[in-house]
C-alpha positions as CSV (number, residue, x, y, z in Angstrom):
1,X,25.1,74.1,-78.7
2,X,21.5,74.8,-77.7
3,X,22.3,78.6,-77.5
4,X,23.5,78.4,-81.3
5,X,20.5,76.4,-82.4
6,X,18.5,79.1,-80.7
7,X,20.2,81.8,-82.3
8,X,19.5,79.9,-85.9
9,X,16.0,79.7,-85.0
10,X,15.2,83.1,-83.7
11,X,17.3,84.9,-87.2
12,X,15.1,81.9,-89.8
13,X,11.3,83.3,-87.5
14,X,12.7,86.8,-88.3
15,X,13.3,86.2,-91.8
16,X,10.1,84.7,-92.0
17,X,8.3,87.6,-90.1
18,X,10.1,89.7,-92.5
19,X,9.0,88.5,-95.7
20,X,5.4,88.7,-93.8
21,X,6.0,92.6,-93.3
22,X,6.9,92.6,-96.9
23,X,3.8,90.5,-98.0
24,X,1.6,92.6,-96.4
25,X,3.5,95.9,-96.3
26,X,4.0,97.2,-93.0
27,X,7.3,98.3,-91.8
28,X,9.3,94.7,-90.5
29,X,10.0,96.1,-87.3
30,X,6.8,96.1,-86.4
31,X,6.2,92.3,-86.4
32,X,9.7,91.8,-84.8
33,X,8.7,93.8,-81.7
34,X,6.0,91.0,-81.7
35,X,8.5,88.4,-82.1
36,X,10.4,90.1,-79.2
37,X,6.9,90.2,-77.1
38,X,6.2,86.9,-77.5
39,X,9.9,86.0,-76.6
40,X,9.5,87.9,-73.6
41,X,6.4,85.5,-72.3
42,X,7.9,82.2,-73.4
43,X,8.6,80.4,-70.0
44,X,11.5,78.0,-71.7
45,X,13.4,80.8,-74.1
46,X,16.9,81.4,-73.8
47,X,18.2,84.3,-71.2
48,X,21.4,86.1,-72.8
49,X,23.2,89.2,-71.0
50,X,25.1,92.0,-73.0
51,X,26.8,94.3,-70.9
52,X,24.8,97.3,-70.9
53,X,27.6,100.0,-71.6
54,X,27.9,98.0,-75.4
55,X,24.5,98.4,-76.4
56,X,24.9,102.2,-77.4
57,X,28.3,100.9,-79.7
58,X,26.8,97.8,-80.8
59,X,23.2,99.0,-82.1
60,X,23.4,102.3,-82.3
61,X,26.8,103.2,-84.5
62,X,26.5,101.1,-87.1
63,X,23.0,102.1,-87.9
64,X,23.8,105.5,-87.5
65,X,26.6,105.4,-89.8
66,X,24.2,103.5,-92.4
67,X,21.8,106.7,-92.3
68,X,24.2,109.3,-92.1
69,X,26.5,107.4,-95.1
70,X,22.9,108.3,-97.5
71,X,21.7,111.3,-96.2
72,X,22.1,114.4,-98.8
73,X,23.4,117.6,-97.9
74,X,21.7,119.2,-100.3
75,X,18.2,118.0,-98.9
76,X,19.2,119.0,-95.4
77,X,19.5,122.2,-96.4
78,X,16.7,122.8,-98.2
79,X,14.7,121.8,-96.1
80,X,16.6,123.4,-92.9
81,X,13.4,124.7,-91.1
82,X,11.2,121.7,-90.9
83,X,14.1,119.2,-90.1
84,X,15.6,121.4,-87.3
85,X,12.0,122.2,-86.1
86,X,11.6,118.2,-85.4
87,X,15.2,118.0,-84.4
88,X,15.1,120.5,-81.4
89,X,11.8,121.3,-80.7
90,X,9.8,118.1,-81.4
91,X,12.5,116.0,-79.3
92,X,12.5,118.6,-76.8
93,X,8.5,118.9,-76.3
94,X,8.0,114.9,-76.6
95,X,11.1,114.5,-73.4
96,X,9.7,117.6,-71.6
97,X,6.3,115.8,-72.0
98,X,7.1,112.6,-71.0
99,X,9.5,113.7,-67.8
100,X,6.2,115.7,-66.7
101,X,3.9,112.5,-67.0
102,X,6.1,110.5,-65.1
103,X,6.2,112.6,-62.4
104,X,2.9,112.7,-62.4
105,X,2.1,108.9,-62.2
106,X,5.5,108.6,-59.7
107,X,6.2,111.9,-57.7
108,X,9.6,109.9,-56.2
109,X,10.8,109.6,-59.4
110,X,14.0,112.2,-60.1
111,X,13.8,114.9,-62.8
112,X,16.9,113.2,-64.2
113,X,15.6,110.1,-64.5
114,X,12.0,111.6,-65.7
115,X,14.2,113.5,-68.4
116,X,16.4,110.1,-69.4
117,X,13.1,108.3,-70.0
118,X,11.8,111.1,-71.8
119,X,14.8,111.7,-73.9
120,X,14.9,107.5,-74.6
121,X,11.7,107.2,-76.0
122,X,11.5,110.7,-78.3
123,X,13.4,109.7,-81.0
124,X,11.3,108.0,-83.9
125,X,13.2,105.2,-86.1
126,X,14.5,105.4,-89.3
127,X,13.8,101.5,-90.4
128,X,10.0,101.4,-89.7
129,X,9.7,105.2,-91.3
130,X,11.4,104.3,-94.3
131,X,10.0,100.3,-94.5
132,X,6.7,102.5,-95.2
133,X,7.7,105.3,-97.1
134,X,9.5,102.9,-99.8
135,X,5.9,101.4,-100.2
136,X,4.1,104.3,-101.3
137,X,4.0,107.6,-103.7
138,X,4.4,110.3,-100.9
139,X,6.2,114.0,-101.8
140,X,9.8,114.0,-102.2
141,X,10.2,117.0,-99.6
142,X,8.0,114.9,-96.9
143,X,10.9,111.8,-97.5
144,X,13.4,114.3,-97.4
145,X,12.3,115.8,-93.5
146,X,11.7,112.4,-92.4
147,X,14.6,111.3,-93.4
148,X,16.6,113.9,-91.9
149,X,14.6,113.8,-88.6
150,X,15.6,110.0,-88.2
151,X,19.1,111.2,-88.6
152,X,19.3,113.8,-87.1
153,X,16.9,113.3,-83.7
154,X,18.8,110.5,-82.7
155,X,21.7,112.7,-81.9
156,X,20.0,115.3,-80.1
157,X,17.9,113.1,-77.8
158,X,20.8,110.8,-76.7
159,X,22.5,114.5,-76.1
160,X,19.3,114.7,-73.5
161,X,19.9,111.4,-72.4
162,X,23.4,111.5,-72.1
163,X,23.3,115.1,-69.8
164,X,20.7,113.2,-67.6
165,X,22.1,110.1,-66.8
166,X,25.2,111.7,-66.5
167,X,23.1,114.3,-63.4
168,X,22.1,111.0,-61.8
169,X,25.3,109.3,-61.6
170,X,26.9,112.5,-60.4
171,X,24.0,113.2,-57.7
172,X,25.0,116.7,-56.6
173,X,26.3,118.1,-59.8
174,X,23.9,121.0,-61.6
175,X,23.2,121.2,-65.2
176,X,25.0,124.5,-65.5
177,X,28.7,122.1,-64.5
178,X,27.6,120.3,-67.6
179,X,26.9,123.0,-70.3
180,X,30.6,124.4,-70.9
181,X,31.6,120.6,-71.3
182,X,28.3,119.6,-73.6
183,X,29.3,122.9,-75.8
184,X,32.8,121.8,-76.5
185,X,32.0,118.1,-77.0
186,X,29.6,119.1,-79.9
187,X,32.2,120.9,-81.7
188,X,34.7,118.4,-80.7
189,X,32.6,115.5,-81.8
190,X,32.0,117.0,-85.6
191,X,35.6,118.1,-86.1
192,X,36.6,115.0,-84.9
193,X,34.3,112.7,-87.1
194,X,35.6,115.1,-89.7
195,X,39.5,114.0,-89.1
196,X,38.7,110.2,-88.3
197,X,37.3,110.1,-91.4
198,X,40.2,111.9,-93.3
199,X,42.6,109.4,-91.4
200,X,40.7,106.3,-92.2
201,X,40.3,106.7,-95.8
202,X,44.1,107.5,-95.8
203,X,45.0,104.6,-94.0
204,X,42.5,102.2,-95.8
205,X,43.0,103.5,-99.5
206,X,45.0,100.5,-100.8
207,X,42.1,97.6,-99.0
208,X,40.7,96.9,-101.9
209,X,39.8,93.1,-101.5
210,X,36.1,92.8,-100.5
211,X,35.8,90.9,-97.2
212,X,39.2,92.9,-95.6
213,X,37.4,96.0,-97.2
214,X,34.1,95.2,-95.4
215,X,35.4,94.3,-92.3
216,X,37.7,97.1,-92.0
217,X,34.7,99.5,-92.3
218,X,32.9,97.7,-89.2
219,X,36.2,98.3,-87.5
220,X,36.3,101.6,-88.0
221,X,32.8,102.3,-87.3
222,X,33.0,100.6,-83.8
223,X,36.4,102.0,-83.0
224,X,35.3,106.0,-84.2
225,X,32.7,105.2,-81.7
226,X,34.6,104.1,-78.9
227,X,37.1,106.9,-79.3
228,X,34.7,109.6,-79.1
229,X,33.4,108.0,-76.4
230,X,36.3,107.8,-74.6
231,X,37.9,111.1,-74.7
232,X,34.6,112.7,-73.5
233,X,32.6,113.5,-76.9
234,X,29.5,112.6,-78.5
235,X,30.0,109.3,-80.2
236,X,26.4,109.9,-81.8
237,X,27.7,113.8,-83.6
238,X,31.5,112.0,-84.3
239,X,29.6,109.6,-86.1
240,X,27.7,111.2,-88.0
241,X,30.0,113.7,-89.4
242,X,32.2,110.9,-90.2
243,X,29.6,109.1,-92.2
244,X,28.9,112.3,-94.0
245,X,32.1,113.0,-94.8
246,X,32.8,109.5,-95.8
247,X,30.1,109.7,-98.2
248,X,31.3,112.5,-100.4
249,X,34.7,111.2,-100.7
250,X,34.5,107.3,-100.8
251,X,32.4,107.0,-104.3
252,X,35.3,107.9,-106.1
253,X,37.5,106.0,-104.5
254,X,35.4,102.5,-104.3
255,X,35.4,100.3,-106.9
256,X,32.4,98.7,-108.3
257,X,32.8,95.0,-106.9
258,X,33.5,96.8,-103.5
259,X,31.2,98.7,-103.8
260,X,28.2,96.3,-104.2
261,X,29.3,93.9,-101.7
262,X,29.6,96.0,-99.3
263,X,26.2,97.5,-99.5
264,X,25.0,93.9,-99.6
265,X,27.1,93.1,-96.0
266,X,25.8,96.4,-94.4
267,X,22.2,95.9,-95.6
268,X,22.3,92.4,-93.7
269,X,23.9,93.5,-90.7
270,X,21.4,96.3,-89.9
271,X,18.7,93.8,-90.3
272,X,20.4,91.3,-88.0
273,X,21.1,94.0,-85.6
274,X,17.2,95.2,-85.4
275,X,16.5,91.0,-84.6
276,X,19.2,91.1,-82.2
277,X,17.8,94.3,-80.2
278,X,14.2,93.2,-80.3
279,X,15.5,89.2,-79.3
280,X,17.2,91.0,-76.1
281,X,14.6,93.2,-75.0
282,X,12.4,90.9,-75.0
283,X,14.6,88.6,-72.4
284,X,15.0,91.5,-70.1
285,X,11.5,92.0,-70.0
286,X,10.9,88.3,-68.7
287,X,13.0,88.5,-65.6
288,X,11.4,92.1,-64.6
289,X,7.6,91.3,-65.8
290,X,7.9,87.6,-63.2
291,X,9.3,88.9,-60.8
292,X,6.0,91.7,-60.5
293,X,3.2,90.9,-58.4
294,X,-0.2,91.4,-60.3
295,X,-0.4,95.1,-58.8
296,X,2.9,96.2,-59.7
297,X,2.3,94.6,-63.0
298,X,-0.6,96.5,-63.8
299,X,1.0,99.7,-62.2
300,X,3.4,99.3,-64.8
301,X,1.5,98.7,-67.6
302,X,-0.6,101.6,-67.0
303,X,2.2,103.9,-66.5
304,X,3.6,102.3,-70.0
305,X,0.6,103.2,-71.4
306,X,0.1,106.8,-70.3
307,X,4.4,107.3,-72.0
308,X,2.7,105.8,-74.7
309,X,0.0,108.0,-75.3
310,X,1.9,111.2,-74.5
311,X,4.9,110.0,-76.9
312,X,1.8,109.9,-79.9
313,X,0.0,113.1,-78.8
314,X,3.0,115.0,-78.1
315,X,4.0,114.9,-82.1
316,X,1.0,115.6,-83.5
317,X,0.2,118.5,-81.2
318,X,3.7,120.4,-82.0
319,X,3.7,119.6,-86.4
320,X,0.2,120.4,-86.7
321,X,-0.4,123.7,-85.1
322,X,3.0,124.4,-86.2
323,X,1.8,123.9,-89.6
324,X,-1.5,126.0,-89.2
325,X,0.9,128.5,-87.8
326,X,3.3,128.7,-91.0
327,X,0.2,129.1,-93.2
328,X,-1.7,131.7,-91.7
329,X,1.9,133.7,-91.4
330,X,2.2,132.9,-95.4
331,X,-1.7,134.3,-96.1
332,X,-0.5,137.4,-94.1
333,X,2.4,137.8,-96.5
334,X,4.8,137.2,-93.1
335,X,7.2,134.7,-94.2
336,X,10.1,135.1,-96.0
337,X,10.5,134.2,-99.6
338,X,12.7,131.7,-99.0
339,X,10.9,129.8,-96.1
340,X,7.6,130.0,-98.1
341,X,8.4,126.3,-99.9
342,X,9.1,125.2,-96.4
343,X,5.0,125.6,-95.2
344,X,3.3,122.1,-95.4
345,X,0.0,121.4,-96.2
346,X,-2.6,120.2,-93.7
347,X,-1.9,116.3,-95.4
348,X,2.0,116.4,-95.1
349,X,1.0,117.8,-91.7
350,X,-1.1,114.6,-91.0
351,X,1.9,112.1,-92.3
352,X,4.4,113.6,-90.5
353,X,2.6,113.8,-87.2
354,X,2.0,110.4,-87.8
355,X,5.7,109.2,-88.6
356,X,6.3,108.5,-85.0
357,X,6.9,104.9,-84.9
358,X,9.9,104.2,-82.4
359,X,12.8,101.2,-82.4
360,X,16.4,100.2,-82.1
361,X,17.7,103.6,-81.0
362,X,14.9,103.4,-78.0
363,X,15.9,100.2,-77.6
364,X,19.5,100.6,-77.3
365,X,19.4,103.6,-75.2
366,X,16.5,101.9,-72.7
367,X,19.7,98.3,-72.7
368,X,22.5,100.7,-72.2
369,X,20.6,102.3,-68.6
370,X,23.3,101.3,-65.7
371,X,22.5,98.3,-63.9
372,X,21.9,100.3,-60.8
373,X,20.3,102.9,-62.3
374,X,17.0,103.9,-60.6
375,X,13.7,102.5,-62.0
376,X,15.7,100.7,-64.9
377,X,13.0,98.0,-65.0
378,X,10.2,100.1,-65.4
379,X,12.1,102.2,-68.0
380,X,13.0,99.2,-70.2
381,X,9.3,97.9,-70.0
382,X,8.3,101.3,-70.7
383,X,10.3,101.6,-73.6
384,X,9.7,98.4,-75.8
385,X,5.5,99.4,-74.8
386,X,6.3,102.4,-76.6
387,X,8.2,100.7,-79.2
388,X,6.2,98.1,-79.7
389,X,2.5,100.2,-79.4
390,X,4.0,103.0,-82.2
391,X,5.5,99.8,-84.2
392,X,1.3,98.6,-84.1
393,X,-0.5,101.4,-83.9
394,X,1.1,103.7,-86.4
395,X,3.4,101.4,-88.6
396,X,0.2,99.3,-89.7
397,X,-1.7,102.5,-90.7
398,X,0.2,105.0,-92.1
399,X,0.2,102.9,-95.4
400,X,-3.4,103.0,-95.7
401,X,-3.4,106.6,-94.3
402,X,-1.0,108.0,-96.6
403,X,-3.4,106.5,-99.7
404,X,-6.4,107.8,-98.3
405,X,-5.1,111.0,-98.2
406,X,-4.0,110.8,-102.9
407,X,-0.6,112.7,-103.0
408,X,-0.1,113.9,-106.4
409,X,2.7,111.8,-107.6
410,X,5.9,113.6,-107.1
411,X,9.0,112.2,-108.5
412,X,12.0,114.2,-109.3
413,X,14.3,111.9,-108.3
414,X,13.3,110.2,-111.9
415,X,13.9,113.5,-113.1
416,X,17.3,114.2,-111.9
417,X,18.2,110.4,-112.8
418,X,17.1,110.7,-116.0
419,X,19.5,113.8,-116.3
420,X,22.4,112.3,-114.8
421,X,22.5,109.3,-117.2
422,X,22.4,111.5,-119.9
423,X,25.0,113.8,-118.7
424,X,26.8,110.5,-117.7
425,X,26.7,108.8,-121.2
426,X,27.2,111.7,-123.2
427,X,30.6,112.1,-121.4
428,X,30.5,108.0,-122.2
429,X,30.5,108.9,-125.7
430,X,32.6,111.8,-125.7
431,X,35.5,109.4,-124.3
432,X,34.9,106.8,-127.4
433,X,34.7,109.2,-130.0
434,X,37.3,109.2,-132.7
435,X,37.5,105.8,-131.7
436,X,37.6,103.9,-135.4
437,X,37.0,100.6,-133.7
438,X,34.2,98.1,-134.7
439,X,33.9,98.1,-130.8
440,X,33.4,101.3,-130.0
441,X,31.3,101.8,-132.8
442,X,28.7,99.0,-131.2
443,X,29.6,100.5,-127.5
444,X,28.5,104.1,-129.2
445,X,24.9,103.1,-130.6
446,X,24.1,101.0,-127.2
447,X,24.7,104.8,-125.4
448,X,22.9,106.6,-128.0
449,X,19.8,104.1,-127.4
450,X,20.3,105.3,-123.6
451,X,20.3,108.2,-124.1
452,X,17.1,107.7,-125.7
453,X,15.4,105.9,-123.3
454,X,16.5,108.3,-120.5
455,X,14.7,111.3,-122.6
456,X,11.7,109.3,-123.3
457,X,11.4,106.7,-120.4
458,X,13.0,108.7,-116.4
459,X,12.9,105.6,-115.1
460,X,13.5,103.5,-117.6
461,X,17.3,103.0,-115.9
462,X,20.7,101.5,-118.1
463,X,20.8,97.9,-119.2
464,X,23.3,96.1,-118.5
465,X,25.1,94.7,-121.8
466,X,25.5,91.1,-122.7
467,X,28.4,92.1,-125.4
468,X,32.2,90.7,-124.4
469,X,33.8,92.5,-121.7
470,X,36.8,94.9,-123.6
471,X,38.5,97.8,-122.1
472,X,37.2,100.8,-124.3
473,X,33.3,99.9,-122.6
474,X,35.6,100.2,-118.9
475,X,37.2,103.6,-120.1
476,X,33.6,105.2,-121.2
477,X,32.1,103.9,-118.0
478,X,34.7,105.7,-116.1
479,X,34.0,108.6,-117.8
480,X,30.6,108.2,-117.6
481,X,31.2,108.2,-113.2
482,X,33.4,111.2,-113.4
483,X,30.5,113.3,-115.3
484,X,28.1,111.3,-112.2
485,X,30.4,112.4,-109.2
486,X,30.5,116.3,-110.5
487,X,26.9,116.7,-110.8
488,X,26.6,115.1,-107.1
489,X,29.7,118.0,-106.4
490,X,27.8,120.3,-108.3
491,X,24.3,119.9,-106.4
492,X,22.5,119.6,-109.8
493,X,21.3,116.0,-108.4
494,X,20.6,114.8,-105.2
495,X,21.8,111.7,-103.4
496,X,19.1,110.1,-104.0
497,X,19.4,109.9,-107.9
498,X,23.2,109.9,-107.5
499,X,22.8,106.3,-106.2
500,X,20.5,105.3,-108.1
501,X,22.7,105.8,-111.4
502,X,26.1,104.7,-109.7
503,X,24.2,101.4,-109.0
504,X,23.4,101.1,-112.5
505,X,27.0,102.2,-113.7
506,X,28.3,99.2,-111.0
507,X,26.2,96.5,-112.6
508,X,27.6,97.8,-116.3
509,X,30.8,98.1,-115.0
510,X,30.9,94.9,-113.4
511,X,29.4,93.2,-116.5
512,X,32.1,94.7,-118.4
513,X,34.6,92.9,-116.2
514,X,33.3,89.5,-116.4
């Protein structure tokens, strides 16, 4: 009993903490790695295990999947060179960095385990990034990279930390025994997420009640995972290439009703499984930080604080003489024509160097460390100090930061929404007309006035109607999502404005139905 009234407790604080973060608009994760600090130092708080060998299922997957599931092709590849730039070489530099500092502060320290630390704190976190940029007017192409970093890094630094915990469990085994292996798992993983997700939506196509929907989708999220995991491939890659492929099939295939509760569930769960990683790490931490003497303690700290330091400095000094590097190739006439909308400016340089706040993925990879595994302790205190100091440090200023610097608002996701409800009710009204009905003839000047609006008002959106529900305003709705789904298959709108209008088709669609 007192176990559940703690676990009521700690998720009402970080509901509270969260609507905090909201009020004064910093990224929530940053005051629940305070919540998980202060856990950590309360002599009476509750001490839970998780098997370590779960935390990389239980945190990691689903939030993965939640990313990949929104993340637009399109985007990706227009913006190849700066997201594969942070991918590989920003990962690579931070965990190259880090492994060198660590060896410096503690020469007995294995390269392995140097590398593992290295690789667990060099991905930044998609929550706190976009918690901030949801807050503010910042360039569509600067939400695009970050967005496909946070997706994208997590992947190839748990790669790192995979091939490195791997060399320490195996001892005499050299790198070179694990490349040929590494190479086929990465082509394994993505074919495989590819199939799963094939199989899954032909096995789950006729689940259409919400809660056995919802659940299955958890189910098959965790089990993809284990899978992979199990026959030797990256559960990170198979997951990600099943969310992707998920996403460009399952729109047409969801209904509305589905469609919004599930989004609901999901939304929750990721926010419960952020409390939950920063509630655990945070009981770890106790154990390890009382059971240091005050040398060792501050031995620690200071070696937390050096990882730190180097996981900040590291970022800005790759994107920003990278940038200055892409512009003076572009005043010499160097670059390609194609990679010139690819050079930032020294401001998107400055945000994006700054976009370095760290979270569950750290988190989760720090938990998952093998019991025996050497210097676990001081990894996971390093990690939630870098967690926690990036969460501080950078989440509470990037916001004031990004409006010192005045972007020049930059919206074409209003743009393309504003086209896609007009192709969408056009092919609304297209379906209706003929249609003698005193009905259809009400249903055709409520489109026309949409129409309207989205000419004259981008962001304007649809409203929903308070007229009777009838059939002929759930046939021009469909039609309306077919013309929706082939601009998405066309690339003549982004993700971002595709879900933005199939929200806004769900809430007419559903209003129809009531």
């Amino acid at each position: 009993m007192l176990t559940f009234e703690w676990i009521i407790g700690l998720l009402l604080a970080s509901v509270a903490l969260s609507a905090l973060a909201r009020r004064v608009k910093v990224p929530y994760p940053a005051f629940l790695a305070i919540g998980g600090m202060l856990l950590a130092f309360l002599p009476s708080g509750p001490s839970w295990a998780l098997e370590p060998k779960l935390a990389l299922a239980l945190f990691v997957a689903p939030v993965l999947l939640d990313a990949a599931f929104d993340t637009s092709l399109r985007d990706l590849r227009n913006n190849w060179l700066p997201v594969s730039t942070l991918v590989l070489v920003a990962v690579g530099v931070t965990t190259v960095a880090v492994a060198v500092v660590a060896r410096w502060l503690r020469p007995d320290m294995p390269w392995a385990v140097a590398i593992a630390l290295g690789a667990i704190v060099a991905p930044p976190d998609a929550a706190a990034a976009t918690a901030i940029l949801r807050q503010v007017k910042l360039p569509y192409q600067i939400q695009k990279i970050l967005e496909g970093e946070s997706l994208l890094n997590d992947a190839s630094s748990l790669l790192i930390y995979r091939v490195a915990v791997g060399l320490v469990a195996a001892e005499h085994m050299k790198v070179r025994e694990f490349v040929p292996s590494l190479a086929v798992a990465l082509m394994g993983s993505l074919v495989a997420g590819f199939l799963f997700a094939r199989v899954w939506m032909m096995i789950t196509r006729r689940i259409t009640e919400a809660p056995s929907a919802i659940i299955t989708q958890f189910g098959g999220t965790f089990m993809v995972w284990i899978v992979a995991e199990h026959i030797g491939l990256s559960g990170i890659l198979t997951i990600v290439a099943y969310a992707i492929t998920l996403a460009r099939t399952a729109p047409a295939r969801t209904s509305a009703r589905l469609r919004v509760s599930s989004y609901t569930v999901w939304e929750t769960v990721i926010f419960v499984l952020n409390v939950l990683a920063f509630m655990l790490i945070g009981m770890q931490l106790r154990p390890i930080w009382s059971g240091l003497d005050d040398d060792v303690r501050f031995k620690y700290c200071t070696f937390a604080a050096a990882v730190l330091a180097v996981v900040i400095l590291a970022r800005i000094l790759w994107v920003i003489p990278y940038g200055a590097f892409l512009r003076a190739l572009k005043a010499q006439g160097l670059l390609p024509a194609h990679v010139i909308p690819a050079v930032p400016s020294l401001r998107r340089g400055i945000v994006v160097s700054w976009c370095g706040m760290r979270g569950i993925v750290t988190l989760a990879a720090a938990f998952a460390l093998p019991e025996a595994f050497p210097y676990r302790d001081l990894i996971l205190l390093t990690a939630f100090a870098v967690v926690f100091g990036t969460l501080v440090i950078q989440g509470l200023t990037l916001r004031p930061l990004i409006l010192a610097l005045n972007f020049d608002d930059d919206n074409p996701i209003a743009r393309e929404a504003a086209h896609a409800r007009t192709s969408a009710f056009r092919a609304a009204l297209d379906e209706i007309d003929g249609d003698p009905s005193e009905e259809a003839e009400i249903l055709r000047l409520e489109y026309r006035a949409v129409l309207l609006r989205a000419e004259t008002e981008p962001d304007g959106g649809v409203a929903t109607s308070e007229l009777p529900a009838d059939p002929i305003r759930r046939r021009a709705i469909a039609a309306a999502r077919q013309a929706l789904l082939s601009l998405r298959r066309t690339e003549a709108i982004g993700d971002d404005a595709f879900h933005q209008v199939e929200e806004e088709l769900d809430r007419a669609e559903l209003s129809a139905e009531a």
